[in-house]
CHARMM internal coordinates of N, CA and C (Angstrom, degrees):
IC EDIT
DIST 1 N 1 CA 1.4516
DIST 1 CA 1 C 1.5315
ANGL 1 N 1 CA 1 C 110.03
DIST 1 C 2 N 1.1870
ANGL 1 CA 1 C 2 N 117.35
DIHE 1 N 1 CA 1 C 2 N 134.71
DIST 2 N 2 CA 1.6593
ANGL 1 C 2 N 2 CA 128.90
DIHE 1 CA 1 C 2 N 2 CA 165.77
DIST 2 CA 2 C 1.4262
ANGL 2 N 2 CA 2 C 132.53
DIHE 1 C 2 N 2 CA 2 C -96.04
DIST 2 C 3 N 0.9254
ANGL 2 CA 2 C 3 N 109.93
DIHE 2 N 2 CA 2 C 3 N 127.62
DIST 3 N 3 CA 1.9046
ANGL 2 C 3 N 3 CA 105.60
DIHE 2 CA 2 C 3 N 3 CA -163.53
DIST 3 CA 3 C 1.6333
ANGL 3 N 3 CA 3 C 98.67
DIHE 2 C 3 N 3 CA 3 C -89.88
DIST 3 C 4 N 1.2946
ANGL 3 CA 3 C 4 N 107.01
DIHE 3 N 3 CA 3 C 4 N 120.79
DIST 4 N 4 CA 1.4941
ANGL 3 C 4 N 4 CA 113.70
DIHE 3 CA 3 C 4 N 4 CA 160.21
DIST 4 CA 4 C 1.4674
ANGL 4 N 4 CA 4 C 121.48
DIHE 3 C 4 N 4 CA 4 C -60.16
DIST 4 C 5 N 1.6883
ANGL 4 CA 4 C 5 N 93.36
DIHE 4 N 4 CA 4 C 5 N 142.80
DIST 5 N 5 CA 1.4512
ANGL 4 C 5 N 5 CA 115.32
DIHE 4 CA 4 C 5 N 5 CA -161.91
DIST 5 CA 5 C 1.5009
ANGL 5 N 5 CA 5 C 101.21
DIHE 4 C 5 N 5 CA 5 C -62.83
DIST 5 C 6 N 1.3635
ANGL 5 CA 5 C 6 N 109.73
DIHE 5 N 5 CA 5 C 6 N -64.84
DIST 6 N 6 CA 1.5908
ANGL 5 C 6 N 6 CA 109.89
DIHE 5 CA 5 C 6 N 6 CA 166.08
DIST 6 CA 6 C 1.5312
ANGL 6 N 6 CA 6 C 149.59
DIHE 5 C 6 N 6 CA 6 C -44.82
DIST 6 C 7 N 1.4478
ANGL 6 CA 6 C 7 N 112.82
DIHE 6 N 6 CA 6 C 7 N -40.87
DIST 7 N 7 CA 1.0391
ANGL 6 C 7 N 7 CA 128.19
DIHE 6 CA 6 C 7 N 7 CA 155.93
DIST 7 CA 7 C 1.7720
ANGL 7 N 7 CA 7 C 127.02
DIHE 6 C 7 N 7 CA 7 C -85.37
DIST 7 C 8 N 0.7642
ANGL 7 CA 7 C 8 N 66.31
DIHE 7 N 7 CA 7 C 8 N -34.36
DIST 8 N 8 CA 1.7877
ANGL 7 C 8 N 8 CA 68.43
DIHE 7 CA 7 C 8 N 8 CA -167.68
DIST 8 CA 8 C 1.8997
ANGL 8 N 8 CA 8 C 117.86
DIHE 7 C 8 N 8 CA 8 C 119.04
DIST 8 C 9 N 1.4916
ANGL 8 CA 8 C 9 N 102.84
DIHE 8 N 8 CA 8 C 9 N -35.13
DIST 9 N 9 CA 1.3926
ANGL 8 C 9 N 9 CA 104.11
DIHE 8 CA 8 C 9 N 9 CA -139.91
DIST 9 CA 9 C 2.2329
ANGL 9 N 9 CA 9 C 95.73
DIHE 8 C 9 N 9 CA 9 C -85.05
DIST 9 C 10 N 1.1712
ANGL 9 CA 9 C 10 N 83.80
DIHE 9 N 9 CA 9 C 10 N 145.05
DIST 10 N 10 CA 1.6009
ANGL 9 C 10 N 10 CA 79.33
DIHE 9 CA 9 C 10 N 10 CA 172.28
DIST 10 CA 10 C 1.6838
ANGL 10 N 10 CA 10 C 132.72
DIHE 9 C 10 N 10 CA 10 C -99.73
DIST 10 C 11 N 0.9880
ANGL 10 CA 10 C 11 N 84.27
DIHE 10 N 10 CA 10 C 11 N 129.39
DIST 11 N 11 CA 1.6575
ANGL 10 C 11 N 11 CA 123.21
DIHE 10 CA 10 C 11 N 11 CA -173.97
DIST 11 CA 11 C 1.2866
ANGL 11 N 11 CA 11 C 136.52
DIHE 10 C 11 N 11 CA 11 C -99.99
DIST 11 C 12 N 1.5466
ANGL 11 CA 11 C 12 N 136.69
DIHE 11 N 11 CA 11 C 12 N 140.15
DIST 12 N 12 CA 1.2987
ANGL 11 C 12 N 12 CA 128.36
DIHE 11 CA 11 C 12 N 12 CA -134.94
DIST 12 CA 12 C 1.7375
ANGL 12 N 12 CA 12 C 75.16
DIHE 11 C 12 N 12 CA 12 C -125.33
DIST 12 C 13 N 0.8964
ANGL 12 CA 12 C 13 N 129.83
DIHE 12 N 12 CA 12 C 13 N -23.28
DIST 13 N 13 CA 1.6355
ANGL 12 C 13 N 13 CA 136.62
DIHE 12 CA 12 C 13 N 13 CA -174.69
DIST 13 CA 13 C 1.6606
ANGL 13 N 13 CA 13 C 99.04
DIHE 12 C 13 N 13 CA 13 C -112.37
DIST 13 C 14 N 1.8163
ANGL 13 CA 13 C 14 N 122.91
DIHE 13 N 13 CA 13 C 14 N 119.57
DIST 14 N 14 CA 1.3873
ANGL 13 C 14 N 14 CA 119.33
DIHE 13 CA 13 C 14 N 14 CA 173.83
DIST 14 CA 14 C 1.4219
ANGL 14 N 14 CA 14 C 79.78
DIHE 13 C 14 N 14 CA 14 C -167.43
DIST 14 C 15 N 1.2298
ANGL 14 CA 14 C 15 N 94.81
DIHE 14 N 14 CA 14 C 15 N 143.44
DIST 15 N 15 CA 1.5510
ANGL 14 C 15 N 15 CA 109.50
DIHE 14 CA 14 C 15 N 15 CA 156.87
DIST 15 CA 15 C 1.5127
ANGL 15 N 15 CA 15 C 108.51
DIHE 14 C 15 N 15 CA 15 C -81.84
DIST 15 C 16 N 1.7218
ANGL 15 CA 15 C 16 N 107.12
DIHE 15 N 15 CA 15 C 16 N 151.33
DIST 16 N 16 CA 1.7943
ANGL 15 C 16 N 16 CA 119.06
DIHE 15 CA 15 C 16 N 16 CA -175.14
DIST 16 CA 16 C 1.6772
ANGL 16 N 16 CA 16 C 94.91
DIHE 15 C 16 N 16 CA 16 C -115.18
DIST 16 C 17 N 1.1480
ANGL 16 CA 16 C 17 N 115.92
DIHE 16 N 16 CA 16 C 17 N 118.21
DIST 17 N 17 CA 1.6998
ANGL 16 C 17 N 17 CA 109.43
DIHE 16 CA 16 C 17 N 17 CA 174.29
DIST 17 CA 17 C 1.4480
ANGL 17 N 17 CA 17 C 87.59
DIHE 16 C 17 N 17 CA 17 C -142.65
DIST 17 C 18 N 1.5886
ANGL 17 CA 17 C 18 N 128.97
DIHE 17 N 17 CA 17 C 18 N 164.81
DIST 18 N 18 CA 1.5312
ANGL 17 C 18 N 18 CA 150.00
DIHE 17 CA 17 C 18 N 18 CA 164.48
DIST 18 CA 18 C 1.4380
ANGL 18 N 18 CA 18 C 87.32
DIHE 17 C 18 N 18 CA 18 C -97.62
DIST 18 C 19 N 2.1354
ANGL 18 CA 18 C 19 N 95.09
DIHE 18 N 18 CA 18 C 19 N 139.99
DIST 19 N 19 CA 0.8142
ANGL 18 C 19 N 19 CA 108.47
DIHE 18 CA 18 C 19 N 19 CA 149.41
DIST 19 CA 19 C 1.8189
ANGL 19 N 19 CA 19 C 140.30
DIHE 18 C 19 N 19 CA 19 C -10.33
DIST 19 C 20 N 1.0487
ANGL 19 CA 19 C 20 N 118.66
DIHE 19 N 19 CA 19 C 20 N 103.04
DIST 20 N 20 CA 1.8580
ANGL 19 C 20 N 20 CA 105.51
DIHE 19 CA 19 C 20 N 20 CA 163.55
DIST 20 CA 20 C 1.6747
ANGL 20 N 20 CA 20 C 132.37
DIHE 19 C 20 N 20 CA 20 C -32.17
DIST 20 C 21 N 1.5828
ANGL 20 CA 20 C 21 N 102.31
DIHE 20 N 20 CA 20 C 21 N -40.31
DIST 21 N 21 CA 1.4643
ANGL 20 C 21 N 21 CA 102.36
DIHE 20 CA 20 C 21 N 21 CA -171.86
DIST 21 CA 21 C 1.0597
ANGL 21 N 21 CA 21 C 107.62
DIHE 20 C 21 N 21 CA 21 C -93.74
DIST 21 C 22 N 1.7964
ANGL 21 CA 21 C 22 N 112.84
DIHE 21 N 21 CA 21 C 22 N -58.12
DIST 22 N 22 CA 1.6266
ANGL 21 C 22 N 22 CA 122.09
DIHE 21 CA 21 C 22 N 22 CA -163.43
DIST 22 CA 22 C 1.7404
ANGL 22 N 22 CA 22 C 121.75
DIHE 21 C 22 N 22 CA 22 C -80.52
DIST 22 C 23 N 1.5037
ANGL 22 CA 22 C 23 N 88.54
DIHE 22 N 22 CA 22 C 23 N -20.84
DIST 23 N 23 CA 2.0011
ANGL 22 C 23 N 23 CA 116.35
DIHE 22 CA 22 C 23 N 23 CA 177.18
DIST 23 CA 23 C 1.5238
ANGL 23 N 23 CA 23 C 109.03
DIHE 22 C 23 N 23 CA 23 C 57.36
DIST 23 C 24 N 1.5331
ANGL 23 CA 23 C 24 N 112.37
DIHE 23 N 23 CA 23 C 24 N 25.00
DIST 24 N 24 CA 1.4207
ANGL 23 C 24 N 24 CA 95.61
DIHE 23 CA 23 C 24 N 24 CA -162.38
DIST 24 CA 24 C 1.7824
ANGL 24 N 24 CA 24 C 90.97
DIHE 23 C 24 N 24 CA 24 C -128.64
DIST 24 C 25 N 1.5129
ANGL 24 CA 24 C 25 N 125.23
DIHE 24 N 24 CA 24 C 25 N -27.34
DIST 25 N 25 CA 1.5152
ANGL 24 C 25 N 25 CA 108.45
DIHE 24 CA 24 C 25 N 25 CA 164.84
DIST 25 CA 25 C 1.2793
ANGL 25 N 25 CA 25 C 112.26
DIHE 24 C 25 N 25 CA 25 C -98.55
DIST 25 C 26 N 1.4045
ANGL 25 CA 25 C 26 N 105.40
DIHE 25 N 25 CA 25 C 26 N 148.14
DIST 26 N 26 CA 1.4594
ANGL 25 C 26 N 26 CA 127.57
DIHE 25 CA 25 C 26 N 26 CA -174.90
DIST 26 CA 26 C 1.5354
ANGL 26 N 26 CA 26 C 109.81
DIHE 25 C 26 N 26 CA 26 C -90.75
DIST 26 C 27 N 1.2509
ANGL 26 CA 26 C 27 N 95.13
DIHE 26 N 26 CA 26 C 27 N 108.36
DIST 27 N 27 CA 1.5379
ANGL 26 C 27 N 27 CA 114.10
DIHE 26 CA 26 C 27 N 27 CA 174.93
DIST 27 CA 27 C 0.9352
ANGL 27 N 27 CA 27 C 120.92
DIHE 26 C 27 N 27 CA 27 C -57.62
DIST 27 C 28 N 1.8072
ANGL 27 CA 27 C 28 N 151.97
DIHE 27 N 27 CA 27 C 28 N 168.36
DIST 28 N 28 CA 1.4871
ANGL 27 C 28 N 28 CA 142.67
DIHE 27 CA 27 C 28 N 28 CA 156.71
DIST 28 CA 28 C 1.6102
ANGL 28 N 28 CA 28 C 98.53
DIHE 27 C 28 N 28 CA 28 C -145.90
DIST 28 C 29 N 1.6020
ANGL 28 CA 28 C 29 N 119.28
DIHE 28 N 28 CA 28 C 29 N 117.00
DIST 29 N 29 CA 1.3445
ANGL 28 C 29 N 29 CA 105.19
DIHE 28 CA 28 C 29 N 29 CA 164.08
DIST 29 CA 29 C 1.5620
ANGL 29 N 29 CA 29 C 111.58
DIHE 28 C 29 N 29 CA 29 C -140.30
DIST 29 C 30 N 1.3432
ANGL 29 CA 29 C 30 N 116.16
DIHE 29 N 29 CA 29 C 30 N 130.62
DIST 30 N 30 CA 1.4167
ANGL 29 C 30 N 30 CA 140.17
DIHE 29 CA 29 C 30 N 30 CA -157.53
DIST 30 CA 30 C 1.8146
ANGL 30 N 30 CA 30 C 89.81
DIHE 29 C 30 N 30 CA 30 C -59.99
DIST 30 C 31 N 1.2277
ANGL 30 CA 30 C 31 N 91.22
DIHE 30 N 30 CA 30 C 31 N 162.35
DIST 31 N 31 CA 1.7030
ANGL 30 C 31 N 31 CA 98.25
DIHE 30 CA 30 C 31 N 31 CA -178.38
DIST 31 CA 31 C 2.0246
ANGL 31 N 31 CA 31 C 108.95
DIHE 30 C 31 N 31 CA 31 C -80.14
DIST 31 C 32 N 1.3942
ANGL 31 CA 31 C 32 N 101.22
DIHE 31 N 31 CA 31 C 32 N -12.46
DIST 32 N 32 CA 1.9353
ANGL 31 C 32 N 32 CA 99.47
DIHE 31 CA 31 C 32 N 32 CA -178.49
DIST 32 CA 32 C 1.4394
ANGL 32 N 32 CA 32 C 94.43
DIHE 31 C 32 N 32 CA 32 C -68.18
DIST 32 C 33 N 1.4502
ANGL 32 CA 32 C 33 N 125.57
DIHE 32 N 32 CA 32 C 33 N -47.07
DIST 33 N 33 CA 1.4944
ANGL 32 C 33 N 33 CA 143.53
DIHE 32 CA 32 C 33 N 33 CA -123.69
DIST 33 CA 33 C 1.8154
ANGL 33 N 33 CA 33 C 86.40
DIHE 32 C 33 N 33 CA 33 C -91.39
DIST 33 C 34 N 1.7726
ANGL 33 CA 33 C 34 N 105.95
DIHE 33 N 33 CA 33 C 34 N -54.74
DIST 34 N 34 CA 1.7886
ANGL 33 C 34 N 34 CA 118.86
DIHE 33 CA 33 C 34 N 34 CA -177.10
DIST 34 CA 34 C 1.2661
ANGL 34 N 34 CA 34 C 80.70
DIHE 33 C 34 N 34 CA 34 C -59.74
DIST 34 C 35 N 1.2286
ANGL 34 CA 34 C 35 N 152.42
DIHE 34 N 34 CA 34 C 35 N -53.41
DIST 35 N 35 CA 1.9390
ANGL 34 C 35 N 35 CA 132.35
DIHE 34 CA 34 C 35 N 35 CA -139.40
DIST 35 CA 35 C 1.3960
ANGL 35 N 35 CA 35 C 92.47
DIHE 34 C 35 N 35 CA 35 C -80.77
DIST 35 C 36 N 1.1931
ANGL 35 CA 35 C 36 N 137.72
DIHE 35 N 35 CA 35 C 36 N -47.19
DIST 36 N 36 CA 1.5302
ANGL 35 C 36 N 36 CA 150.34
DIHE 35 CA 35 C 36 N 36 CA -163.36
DIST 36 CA 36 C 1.2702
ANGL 36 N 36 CA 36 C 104.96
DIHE 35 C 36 N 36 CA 36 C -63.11
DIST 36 C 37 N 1.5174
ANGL 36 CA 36 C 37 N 116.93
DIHE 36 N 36 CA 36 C 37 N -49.04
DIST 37 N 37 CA 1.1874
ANGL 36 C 37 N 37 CA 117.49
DIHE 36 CA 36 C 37 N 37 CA -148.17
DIST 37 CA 37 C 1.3161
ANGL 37 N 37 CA 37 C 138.51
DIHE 36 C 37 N 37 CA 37 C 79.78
DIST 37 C 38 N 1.2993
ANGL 37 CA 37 C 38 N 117.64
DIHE 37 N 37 CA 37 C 38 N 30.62
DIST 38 N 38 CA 1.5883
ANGL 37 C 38 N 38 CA 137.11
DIHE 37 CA 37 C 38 N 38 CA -151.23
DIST 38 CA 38 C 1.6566
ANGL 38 N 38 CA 38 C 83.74
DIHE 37 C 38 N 38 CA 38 C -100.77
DIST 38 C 39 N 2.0013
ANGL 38 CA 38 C 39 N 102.39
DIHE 38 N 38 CA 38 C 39 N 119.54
DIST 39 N 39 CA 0.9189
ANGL 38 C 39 N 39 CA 103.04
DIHE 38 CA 38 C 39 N 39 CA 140.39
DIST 39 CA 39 C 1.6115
ANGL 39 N 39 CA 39 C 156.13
DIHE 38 C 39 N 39 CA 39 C -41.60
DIST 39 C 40 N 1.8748
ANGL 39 CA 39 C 40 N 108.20
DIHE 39 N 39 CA 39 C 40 N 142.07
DIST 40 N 40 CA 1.5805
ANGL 39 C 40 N 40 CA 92.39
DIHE 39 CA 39 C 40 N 40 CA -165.75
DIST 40 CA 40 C 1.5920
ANGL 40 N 40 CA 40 C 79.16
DIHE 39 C 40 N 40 CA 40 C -122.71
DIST 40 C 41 N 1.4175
ANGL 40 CA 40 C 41 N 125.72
DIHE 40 N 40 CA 40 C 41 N 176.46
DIST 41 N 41 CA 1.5719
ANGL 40 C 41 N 41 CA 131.81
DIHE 40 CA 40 C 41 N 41 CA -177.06
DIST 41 CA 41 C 1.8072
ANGL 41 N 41 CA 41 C 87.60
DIHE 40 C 41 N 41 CA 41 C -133.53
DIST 41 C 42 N 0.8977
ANGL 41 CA 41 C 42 N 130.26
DIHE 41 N 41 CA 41 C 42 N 157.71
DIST 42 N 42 CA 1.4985
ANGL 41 C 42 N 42 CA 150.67
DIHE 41 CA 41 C 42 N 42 CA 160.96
DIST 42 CA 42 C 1.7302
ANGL 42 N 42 CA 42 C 100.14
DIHE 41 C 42 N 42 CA 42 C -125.88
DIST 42 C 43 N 1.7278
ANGL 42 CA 42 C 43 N 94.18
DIHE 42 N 42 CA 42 C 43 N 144.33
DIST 43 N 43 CA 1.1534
ANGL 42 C 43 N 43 CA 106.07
DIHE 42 CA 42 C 43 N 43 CA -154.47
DIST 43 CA 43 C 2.0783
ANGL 43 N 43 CA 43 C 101.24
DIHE 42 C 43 N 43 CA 43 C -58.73
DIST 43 C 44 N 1.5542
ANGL 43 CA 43 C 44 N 92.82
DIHE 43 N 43 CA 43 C 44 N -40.68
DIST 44 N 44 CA 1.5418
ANGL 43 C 44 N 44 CA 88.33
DIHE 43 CA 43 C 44 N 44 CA -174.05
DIST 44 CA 44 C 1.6866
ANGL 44 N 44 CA 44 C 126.18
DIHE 43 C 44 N 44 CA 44 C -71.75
DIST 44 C 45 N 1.6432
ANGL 44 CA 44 C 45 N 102.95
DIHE 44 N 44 CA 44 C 45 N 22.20
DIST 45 N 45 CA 1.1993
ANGL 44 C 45 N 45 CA 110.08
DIHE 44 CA 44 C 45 N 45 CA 162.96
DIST 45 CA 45 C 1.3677
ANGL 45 N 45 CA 45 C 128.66
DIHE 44 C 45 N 45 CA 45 C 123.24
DIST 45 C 46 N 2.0021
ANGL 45 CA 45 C 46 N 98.09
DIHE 45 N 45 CA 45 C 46 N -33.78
DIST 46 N 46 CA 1.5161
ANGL 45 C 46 N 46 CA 118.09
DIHE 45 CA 45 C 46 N 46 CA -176.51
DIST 46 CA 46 C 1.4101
ANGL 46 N 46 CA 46 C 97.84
DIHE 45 C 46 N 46 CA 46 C -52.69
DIST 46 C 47 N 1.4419
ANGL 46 CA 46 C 47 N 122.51
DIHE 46 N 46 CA 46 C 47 N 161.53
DIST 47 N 47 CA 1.6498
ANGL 46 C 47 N 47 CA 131.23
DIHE 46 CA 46 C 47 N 47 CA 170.76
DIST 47 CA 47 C 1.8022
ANGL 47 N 47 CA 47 C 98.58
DIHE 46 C 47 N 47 CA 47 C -145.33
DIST 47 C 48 N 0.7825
ANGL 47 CA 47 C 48 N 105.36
DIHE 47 N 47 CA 47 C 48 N 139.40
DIST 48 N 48 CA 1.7749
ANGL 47 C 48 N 48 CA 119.56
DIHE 47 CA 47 C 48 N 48 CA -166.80
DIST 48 CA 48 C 1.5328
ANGL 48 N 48 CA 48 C 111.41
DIHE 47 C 48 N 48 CA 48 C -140.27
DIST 48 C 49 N 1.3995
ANGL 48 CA 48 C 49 N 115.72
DIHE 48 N 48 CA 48 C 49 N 155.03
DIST 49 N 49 CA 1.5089
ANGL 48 C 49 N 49 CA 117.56
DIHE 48 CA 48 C 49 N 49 CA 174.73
DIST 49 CA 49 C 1.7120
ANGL 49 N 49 CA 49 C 120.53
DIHE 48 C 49 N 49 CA 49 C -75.52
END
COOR INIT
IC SEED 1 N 1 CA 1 C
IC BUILD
């Protein structure tokens, strides 16, 4: 299971994408969190829907 970037909560279903800006941490966000649009932060600062 993978814990979403946004929520927290862990999940057997998340999408895996790198960061937009820095491309180097690997993001995880559950499919409730992508439908919502719930912000995620990456450590080097980027913040995304």
């Amino acid at each position: 299971m993978a814990k979403c970037t946004s929520c927290g909560n862990e999940s057997g279903e998340v999408i895996k994408f790198n960061c937009p800006r820095c491309n180097k941490k690997l993001m995880q966000r559950c499919d409730k969190c992508r439908s919502l649009s719930i912000e995620y932060k990456c450590p080097c600062g980027f913040e995304g829907p």
